[in-house]
Backbone as numpy.savetxt, mean C-alpha at the origin, in Angstrom:
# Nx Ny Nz CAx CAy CAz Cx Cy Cz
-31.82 -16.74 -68.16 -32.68 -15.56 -68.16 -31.80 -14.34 -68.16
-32.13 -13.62 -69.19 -31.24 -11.99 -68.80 -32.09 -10.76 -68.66
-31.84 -10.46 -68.20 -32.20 -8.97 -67.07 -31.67 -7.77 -68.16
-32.35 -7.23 -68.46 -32.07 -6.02 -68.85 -32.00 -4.36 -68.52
-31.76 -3.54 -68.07 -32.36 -2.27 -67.84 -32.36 -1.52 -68.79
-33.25 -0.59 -69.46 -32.91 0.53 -70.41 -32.46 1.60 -69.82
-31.82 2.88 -70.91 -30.96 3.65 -70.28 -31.66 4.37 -69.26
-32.76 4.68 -69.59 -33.83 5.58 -68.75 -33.76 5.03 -67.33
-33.88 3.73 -67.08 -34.35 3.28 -66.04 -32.64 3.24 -65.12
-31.95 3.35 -66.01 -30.26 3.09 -64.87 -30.10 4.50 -64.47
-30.49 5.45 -65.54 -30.19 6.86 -65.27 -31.63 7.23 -63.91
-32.42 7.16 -63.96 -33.02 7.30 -62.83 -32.43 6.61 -61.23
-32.24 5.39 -61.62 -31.84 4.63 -60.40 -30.25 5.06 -59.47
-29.60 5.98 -60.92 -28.07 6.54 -60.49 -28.59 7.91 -59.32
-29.61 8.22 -59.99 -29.97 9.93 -59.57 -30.51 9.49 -58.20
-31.66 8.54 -58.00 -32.04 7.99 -56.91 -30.88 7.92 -55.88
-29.61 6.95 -56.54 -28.58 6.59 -55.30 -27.85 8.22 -54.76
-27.33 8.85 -55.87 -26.63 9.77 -56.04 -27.61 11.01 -54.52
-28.78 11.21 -54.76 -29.59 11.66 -53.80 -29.41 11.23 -52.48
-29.58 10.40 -52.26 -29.31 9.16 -50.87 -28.08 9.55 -50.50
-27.19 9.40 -51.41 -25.45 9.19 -50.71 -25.37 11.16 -50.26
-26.23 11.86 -50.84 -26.00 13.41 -50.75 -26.53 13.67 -49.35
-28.37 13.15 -49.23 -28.70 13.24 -48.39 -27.76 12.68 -46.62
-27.47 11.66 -46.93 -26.45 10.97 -45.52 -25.31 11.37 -45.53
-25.19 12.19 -46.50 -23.70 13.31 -46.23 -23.74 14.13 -45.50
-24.88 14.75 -45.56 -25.30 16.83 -45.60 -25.53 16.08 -44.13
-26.32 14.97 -43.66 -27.32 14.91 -42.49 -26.47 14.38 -41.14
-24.99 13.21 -41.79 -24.27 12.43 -40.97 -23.00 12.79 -40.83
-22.61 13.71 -41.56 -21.14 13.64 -41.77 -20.76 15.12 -41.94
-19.27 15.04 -41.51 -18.59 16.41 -41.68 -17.57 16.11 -42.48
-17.06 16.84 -43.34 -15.54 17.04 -43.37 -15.98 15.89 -44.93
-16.86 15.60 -45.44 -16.87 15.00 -47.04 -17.77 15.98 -47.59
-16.82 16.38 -49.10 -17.50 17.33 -50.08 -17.59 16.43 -51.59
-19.05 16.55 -51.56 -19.74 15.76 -52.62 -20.25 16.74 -54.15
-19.44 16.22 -55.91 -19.92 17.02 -56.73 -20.85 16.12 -57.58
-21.63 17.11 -58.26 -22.42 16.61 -59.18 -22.19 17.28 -60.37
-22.60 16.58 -61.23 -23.11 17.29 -62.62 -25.01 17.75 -62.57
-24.87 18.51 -63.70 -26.10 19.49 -64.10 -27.15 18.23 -63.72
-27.12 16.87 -63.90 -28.48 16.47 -64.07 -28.55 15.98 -62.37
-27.56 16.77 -61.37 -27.76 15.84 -60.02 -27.06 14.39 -59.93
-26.37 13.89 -60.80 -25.89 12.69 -60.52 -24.08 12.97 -59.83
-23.81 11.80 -58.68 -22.79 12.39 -57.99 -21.50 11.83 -59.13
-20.67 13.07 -59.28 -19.30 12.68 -59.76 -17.80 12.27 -59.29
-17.79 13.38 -58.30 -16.93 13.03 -57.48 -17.13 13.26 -55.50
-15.97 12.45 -54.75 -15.86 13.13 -53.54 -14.62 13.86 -53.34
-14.37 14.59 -52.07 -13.29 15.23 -51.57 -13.32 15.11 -49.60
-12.12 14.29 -49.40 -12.39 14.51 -47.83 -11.22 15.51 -46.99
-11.92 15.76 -46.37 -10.97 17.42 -45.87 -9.80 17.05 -44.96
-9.25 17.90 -45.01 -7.78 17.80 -44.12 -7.53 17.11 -42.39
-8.89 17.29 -42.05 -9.12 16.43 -40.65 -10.21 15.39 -40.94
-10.29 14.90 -41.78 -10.91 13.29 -42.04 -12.33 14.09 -41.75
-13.30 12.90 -41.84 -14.81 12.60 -41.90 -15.16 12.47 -40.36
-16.33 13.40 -40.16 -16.58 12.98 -38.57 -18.27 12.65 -38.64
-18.35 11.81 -38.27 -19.59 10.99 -38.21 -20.37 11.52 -37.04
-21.85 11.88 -37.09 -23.16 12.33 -36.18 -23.80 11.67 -36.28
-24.97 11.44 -34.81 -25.92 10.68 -34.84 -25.72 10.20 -33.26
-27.32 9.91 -32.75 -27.54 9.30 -31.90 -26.47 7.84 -31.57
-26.65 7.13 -32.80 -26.15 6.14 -32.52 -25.31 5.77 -33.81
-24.21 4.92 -34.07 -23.42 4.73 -34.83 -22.55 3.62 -34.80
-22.78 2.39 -35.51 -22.05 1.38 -35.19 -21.01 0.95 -36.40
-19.87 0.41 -36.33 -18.92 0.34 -37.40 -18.49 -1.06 -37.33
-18.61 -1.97 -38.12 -18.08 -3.27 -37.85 -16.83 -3.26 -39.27
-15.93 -3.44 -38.62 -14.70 -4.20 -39.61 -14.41 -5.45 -39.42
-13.09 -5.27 -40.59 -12.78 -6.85 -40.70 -11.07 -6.46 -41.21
-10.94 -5.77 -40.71 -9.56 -5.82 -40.49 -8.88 -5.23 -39.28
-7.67 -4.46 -39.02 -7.97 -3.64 -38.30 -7.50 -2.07 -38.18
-8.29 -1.89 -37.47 -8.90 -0.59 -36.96 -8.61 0.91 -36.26
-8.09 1.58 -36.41 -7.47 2.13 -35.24 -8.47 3.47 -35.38
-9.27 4.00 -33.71 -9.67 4.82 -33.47 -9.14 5.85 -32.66
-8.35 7.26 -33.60 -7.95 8.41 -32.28 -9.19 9.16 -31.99
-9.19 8.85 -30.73 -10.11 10.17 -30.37 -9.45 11.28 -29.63
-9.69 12.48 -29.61 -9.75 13.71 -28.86 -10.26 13.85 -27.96
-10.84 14.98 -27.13 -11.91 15.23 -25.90 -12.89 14.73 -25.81
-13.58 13.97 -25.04 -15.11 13.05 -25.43 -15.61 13.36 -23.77
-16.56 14.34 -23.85 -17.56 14.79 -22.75 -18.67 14.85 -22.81
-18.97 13.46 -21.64 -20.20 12.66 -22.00 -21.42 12.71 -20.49
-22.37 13.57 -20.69 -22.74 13.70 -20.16 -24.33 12.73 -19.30
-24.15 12.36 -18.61 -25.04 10.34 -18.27 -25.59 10.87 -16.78
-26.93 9.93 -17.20 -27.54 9.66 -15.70 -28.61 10.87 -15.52
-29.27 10.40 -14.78 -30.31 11.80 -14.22 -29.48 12.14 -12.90
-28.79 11.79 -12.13 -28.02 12.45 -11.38 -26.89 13.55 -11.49
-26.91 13.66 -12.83 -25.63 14.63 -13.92 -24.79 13.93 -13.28
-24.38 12.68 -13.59 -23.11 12.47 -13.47 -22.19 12.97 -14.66
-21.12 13.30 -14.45 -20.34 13.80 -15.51 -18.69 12.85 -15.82
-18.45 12.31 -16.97 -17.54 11.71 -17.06 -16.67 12.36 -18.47
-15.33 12.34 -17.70 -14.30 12.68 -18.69 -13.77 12.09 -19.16
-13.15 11.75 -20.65 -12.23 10.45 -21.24 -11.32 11.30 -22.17
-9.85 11.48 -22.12 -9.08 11.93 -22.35 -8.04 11.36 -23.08
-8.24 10.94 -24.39 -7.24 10.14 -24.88 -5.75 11.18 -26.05
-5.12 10.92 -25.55 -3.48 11.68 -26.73 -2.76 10.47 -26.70
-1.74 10.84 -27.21 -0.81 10.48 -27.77 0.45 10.39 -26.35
0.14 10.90 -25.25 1.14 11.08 -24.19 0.44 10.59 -23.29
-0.99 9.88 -23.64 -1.61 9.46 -22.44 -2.69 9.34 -22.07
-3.66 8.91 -21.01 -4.71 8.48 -21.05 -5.39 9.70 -19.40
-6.38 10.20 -19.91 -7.16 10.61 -18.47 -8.20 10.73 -18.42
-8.65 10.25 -16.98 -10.05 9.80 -16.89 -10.50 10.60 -15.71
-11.54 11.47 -15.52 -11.92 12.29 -14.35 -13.13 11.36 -14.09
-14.06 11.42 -13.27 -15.21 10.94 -13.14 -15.35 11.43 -11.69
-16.74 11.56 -11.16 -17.27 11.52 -9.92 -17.22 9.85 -9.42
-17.78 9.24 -10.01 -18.12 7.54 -9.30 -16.91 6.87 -10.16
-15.90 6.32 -9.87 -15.01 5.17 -10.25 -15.28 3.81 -9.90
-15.35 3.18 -10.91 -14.98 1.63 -10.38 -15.14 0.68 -11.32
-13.61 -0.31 -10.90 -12.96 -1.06 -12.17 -12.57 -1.96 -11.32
-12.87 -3.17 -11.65 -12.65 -4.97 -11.17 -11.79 -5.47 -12.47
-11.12 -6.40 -12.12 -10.28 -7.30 -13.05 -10.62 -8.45 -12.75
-10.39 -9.61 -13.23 -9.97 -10.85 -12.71 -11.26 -11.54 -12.11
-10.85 -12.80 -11.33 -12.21 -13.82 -11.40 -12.67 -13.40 -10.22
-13.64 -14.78 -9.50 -14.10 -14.31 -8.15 -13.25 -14.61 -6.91
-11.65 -15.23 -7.17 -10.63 -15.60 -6.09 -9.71 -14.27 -6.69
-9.24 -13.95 -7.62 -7.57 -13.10 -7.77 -8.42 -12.54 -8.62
-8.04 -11.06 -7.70 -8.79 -9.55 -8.68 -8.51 -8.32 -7.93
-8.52 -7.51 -8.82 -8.14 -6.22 -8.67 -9.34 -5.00 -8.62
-9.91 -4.48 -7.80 -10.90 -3.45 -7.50 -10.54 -2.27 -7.52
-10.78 -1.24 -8.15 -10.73 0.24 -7.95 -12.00 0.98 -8.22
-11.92 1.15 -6.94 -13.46 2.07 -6.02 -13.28 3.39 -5.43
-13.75 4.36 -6.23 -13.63 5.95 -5.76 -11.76 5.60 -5.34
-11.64 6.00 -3.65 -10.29 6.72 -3.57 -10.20 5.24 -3.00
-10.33 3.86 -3.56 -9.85 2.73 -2.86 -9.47 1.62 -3.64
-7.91 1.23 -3.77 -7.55 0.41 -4.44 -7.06 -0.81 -3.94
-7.73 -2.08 -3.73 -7.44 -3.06 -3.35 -7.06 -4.44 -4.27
-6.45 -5.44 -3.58 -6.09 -6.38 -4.93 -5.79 -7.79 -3.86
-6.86 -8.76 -4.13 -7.23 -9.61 -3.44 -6.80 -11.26 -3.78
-6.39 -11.80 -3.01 -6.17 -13.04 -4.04 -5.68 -13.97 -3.09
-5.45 -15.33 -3.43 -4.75 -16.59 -2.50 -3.89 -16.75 -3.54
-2.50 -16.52 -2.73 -1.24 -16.85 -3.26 -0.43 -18.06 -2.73
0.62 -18.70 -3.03 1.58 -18.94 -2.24 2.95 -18.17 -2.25
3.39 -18.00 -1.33 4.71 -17.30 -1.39 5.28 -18.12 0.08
6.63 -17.44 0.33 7.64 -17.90 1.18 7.91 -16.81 2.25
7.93 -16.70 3.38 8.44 -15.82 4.44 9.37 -16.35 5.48
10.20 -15.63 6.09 11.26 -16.20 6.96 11.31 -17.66 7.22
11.23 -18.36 5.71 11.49 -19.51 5.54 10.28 -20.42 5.75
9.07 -20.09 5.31 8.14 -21.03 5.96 6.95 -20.66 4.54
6.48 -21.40 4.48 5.49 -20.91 3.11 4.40 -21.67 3.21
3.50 -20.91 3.08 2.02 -20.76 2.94 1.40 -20.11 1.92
-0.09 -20.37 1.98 -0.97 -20.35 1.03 -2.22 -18.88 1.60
-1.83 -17.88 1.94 -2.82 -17.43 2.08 -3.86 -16.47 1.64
-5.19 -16.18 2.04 -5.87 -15.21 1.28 -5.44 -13.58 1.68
-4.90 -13.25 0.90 -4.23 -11.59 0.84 -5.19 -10.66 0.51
-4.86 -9.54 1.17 -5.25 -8.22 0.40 -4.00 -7.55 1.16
-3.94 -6.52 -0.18 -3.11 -5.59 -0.23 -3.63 -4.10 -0.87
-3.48 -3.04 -0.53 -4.15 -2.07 -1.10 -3.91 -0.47 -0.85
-5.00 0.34 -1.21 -4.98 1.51 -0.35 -6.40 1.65 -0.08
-6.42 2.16 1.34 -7.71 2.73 1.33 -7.57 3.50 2.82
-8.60 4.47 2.70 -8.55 4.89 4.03 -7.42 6.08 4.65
-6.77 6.20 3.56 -5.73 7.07 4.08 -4.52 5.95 4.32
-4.68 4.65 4.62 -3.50 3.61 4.95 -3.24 2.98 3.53
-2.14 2.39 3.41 -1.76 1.36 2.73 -1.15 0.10 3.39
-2.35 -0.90 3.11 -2.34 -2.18 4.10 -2.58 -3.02 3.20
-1.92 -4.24 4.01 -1.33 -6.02 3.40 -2.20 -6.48 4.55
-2.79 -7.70 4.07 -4.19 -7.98 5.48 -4.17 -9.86 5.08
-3.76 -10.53 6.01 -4.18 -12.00 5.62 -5.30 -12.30 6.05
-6.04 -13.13 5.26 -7.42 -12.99 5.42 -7.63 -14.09 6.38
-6.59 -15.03 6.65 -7.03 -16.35 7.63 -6.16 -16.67 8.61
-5.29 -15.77 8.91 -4.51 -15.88 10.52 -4.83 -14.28 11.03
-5.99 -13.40 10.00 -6.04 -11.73 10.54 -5.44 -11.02 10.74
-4.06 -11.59 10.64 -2.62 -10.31 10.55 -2.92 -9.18 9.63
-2.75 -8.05 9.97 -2.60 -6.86 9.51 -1.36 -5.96 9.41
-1.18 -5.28 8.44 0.33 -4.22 8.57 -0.06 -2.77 7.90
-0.26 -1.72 8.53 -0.70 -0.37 8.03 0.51 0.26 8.11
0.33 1.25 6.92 1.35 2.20 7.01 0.92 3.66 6.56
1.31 4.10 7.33 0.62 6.34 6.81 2.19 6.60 7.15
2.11 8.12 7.04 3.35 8.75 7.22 3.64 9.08 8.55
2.91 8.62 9.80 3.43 8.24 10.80 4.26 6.86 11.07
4.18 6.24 10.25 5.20 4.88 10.20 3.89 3.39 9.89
4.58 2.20 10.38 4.35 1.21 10.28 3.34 0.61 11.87
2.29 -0.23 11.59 1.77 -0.46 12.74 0.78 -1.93 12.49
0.92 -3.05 13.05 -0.05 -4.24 12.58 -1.42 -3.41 13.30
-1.89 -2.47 13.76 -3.14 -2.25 14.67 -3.60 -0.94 13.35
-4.38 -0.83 13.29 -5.17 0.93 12.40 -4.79 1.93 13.03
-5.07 1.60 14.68 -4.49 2.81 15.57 -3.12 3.22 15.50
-2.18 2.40 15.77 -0.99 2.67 16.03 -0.79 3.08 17.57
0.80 3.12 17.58 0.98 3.70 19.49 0.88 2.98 20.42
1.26 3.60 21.09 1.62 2.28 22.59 -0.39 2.37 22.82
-0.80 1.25 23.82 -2.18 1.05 24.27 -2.98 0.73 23.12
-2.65 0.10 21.66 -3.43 -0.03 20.91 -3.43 -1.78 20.40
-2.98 -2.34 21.67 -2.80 -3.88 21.28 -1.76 -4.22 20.14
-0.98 -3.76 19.49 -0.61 -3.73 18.35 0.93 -4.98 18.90
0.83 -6.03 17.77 1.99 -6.98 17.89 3.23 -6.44 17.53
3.53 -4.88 16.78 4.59 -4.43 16.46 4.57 -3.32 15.51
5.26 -2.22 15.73 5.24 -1.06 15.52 6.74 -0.05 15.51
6.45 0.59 13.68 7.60 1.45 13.35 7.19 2.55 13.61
7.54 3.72 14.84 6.83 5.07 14.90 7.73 5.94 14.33
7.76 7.28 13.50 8.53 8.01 12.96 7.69 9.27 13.79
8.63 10.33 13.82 8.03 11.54 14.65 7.79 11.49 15.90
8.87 10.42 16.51 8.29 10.56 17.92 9.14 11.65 18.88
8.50 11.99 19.75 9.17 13.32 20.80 8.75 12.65 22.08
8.46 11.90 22.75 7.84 11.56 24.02 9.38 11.87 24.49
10.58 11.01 24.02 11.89 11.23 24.87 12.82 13.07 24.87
12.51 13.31 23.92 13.12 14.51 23.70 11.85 15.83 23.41
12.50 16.69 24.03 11.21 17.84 23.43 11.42 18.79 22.53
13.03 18.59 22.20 13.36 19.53 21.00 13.41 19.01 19.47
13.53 17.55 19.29 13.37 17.02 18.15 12.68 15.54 18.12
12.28 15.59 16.85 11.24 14.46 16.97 12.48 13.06 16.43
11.81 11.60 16.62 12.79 10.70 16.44 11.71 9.07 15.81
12.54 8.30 16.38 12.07 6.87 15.70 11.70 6.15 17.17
10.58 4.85 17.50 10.31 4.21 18.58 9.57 3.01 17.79
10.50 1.72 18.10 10.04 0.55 17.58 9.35 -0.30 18.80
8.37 -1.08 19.27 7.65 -1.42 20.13 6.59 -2.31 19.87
6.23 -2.68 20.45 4.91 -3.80 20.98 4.08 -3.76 22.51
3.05 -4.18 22.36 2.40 -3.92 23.70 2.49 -5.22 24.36
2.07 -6.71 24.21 2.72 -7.70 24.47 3.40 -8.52 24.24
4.19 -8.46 22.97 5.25 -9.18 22.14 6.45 -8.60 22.57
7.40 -9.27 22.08 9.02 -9.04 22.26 9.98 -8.44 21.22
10.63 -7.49 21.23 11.00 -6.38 20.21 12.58 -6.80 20.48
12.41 -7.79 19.16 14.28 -8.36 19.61 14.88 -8.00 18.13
16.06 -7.72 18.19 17.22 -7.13 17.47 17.91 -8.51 17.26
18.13 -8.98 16.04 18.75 -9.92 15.78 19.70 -10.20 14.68
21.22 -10.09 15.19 21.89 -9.51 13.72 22.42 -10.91 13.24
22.10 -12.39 12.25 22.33 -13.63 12.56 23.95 -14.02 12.19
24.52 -12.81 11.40 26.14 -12.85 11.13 26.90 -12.39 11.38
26.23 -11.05 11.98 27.33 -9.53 12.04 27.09 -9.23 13.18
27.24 -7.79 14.13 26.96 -7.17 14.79 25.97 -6.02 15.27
25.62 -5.81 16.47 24.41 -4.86 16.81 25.58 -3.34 17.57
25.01 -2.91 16.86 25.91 -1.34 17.61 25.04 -0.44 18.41
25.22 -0.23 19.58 24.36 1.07 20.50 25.26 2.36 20.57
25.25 3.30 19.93 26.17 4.54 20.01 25.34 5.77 20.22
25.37 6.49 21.11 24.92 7.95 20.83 26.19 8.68 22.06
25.96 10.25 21.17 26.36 11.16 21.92 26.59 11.50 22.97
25.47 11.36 23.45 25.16 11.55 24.90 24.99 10.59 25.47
23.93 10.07 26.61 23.61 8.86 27.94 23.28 8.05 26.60
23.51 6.72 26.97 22.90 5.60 26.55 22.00 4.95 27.69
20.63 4.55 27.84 19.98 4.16 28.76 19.37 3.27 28.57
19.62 1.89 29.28 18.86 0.53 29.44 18.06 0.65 30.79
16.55 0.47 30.49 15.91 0.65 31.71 14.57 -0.38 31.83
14.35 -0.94 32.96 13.24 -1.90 32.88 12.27 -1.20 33.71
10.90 -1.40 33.87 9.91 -1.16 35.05 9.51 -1.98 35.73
10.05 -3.34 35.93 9.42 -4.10 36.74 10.83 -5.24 37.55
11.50 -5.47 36.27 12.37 -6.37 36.46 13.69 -6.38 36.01
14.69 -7.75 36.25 15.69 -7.17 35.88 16.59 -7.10 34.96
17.83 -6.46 34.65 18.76 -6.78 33.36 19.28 -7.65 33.66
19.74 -8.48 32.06 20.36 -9.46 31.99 21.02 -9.40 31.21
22.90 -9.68 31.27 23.53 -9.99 29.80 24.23 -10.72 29.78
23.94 -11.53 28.55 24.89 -12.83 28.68 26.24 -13.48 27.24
27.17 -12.88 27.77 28.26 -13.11 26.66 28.28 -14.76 26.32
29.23 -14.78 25.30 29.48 -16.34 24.57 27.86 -17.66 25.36
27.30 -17.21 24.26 25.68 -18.33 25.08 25.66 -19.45 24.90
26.27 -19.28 23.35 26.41 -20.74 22.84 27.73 -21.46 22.53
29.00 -21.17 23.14 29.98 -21.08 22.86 31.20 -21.44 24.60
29.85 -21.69 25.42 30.71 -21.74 26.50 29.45 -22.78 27.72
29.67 -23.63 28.36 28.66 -24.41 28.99 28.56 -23.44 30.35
27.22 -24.21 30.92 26.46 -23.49 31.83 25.85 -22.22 31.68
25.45 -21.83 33.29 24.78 -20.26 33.23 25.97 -19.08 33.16
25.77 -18.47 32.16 27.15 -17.51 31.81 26.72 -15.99 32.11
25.55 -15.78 32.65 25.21 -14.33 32.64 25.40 -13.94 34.00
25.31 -11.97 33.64 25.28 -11.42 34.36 23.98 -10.51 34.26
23.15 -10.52 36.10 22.38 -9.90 36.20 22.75 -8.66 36.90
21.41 -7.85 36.78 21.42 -6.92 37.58 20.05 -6.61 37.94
19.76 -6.67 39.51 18.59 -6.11 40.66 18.54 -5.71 41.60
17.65 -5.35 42.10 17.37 -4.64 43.24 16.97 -5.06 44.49
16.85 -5.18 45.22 16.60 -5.53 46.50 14.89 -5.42 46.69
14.06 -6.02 47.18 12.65 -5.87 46.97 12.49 -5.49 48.72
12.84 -4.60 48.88 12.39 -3.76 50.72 11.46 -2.71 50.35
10.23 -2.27 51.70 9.58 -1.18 51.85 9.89 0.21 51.33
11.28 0.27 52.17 12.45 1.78 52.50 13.13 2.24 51.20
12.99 3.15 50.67 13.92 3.33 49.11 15.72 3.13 49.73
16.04 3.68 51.12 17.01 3.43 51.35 17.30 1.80 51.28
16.78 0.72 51.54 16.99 -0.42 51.72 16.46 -1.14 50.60
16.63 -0.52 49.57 16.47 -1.31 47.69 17.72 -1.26 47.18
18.50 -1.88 48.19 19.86 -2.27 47.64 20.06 -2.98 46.32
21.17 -2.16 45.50 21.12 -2.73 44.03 22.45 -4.35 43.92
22.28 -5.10 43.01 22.97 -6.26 42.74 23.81 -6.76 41.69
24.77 -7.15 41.94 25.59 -7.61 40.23 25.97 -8.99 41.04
24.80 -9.73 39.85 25.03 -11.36 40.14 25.93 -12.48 39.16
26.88 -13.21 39.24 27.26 -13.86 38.22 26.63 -15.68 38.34
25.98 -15.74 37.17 25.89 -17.26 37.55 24.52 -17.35 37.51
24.20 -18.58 38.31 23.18 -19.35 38.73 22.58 -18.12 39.89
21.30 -17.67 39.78 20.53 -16.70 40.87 20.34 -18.33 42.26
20.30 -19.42 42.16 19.54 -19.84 43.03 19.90 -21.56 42.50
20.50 -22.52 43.50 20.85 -23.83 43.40 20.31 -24.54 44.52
19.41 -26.23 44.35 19.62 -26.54 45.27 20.61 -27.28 46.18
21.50 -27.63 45.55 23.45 -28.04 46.48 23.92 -27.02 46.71
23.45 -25.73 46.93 23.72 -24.64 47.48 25.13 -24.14 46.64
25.08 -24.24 45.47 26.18 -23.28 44.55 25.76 -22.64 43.63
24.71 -21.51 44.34 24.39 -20.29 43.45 25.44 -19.73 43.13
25.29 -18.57 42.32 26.83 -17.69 41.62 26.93 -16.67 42.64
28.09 -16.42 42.74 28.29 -14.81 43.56 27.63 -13.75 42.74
28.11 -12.59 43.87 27.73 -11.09 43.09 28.18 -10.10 43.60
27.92 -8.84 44.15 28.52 -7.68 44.56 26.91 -7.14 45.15
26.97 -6.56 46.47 25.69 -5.95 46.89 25.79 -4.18 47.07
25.16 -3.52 46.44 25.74 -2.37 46.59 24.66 -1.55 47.79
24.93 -0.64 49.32 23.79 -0.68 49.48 23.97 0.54 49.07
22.62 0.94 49.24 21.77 2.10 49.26 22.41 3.75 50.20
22.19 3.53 51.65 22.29 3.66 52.66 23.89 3.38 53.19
24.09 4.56 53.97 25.50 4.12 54.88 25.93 2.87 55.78
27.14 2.63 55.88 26.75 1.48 57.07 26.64 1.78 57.91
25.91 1.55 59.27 25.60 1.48 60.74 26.73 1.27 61.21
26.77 3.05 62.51 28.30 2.42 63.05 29.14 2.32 62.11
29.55 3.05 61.33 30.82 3.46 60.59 30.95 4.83 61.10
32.34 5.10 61.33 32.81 6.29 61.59 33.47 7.04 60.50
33.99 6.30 59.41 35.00 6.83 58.51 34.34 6.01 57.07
34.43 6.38 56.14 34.51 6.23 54.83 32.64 6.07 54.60
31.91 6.61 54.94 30.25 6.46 54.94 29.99 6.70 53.14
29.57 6.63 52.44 28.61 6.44 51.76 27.25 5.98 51.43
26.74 6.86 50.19 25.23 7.15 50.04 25.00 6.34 48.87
């Protein structure tokens, strides 16, 4: 079967298209200039020095190769609440303003959340710590003004602001906290602020496992207990028995009669060979005439 058209009928059907392609020019598009000849039929195009910019409610583009879209300023205004969102794309970079943020990654175990001013990133890992490795559920993040690492199944916590390091939110002595880096502290001095590492019932030990621990300052160096007493003990592992030396006080009523102690040895044996020591008293001796001391 063959199909024919006469000229009449192609020349109408050109003018028809030629109309159409004019009309979705003038109505959709910027930046394409469309000519005709005398009878209205289109001859040529021309597209302008900043490409074709496409209008309309809605606009969808499917390819099949690919694609690349630059955009410029795009201020998009959404919501009956006027929310207002900014999308900022160049060539140096990407920016995004918005009132409401929020962007999830990843599945429902390992993922990444960013919520207004809060960035958290959640997940069960394994990793290794002072030699011991476990499996646990982490978060790590910011929020709150802190930036905190949180295990989700032994409840350990570690915050940090620019007052220092603290496992508690509070921070500071009286806040239960298992251990704590304070920066800015003045409690000891009143002319400059300093550093105070601590715990409220844990043990704050210095442990150098190859090298050495150095105590140096300028001025007093001060070891001080509130309840009980010092202890130091050279070569621990390197020499048998009790090798230390203490130092205490005498437990009497009278401040004069809290005679202080330097003990070597064993405090207390039952074959009766505790260690010696030195008793220093307090108080003069009774009945001394000559050489008294306080």
């Amino acid at each position: 079967i063959n199909a024919r058209a006469t000229k009449e009928e192609f020349n109408t059907s050109k003018k028809t298209l030629s109309n159409v392609i004019s009309d979705l020019s003038i109505n959709t598009t910027t930046g394409l200039t469309l000519s005709y000849d005398e009878n209205g039929n289109l001859q040529s195009h021309t597209v302008g020095p900043d490409g074709i910019m496409l209008k309309g409610d809605r606009v969808n583009i499917n390819v099949n190769k690919d694609f690349q879209v630059l955009a410029g300023n795009v201020n998009n205004k959404v919501g009956k609440d006027e929310i207002i969102n900014r999308l900022n794309l160049s060539p140096e970079g990407l920016d995004i303003n918005v009132n409401n943020l929020g962007i999830r990654g990843g599945d429902t175990t390992n993922y990444l959340s960013i919520k207004n001013q809060e960035i958290l990133s959640r997940g069960t890992f394994t990793r290794t710590w002072g030699g011991v490795t476990d499996t646990p559920t982490a978060t790590v993040g910011i929020k709150d003004g802190y930036i905190l690492s949180r295990n989700q199944k032994t409840g350990y916590s570690l915050y940090m602001t620019e007052k220092g390091l603290s496992t508690m939110m509070s921070g500071g002595v009286g806040s239960e906290q298992a251990g704590a880096l304070e920066f800015h502290y003045d409690l000891m001095n009143d002319n400059s602020r300093g550093v105070r590492l601590s715990s409220t019932y844990g043990v704050v030990f210095l442990h150098a496992e190859n090298s050495r621990i150095y105590t140096r300052s300028r001025l007093t160096t001060n070891i001080e207990t509130w309840e009980a007493s010092v202890y130091i003990r050279p070569q621990v592992y390197s020499r048998p028995g009790v090798n230390e030396f203490s130092f205490y006080l005498k437990d009497n009523d009278n401040a004069k009669d809290t005679d202080g102690t330097l003990l070597f040895g064993e405090i207390y044996n039952e074959a009766g060979q505790a260690g010696s020591g030195i008793r220093f008293r307090k108080a003069g001796m009774p009945g001394q005439t000559e050489g008294e001391y306080e």
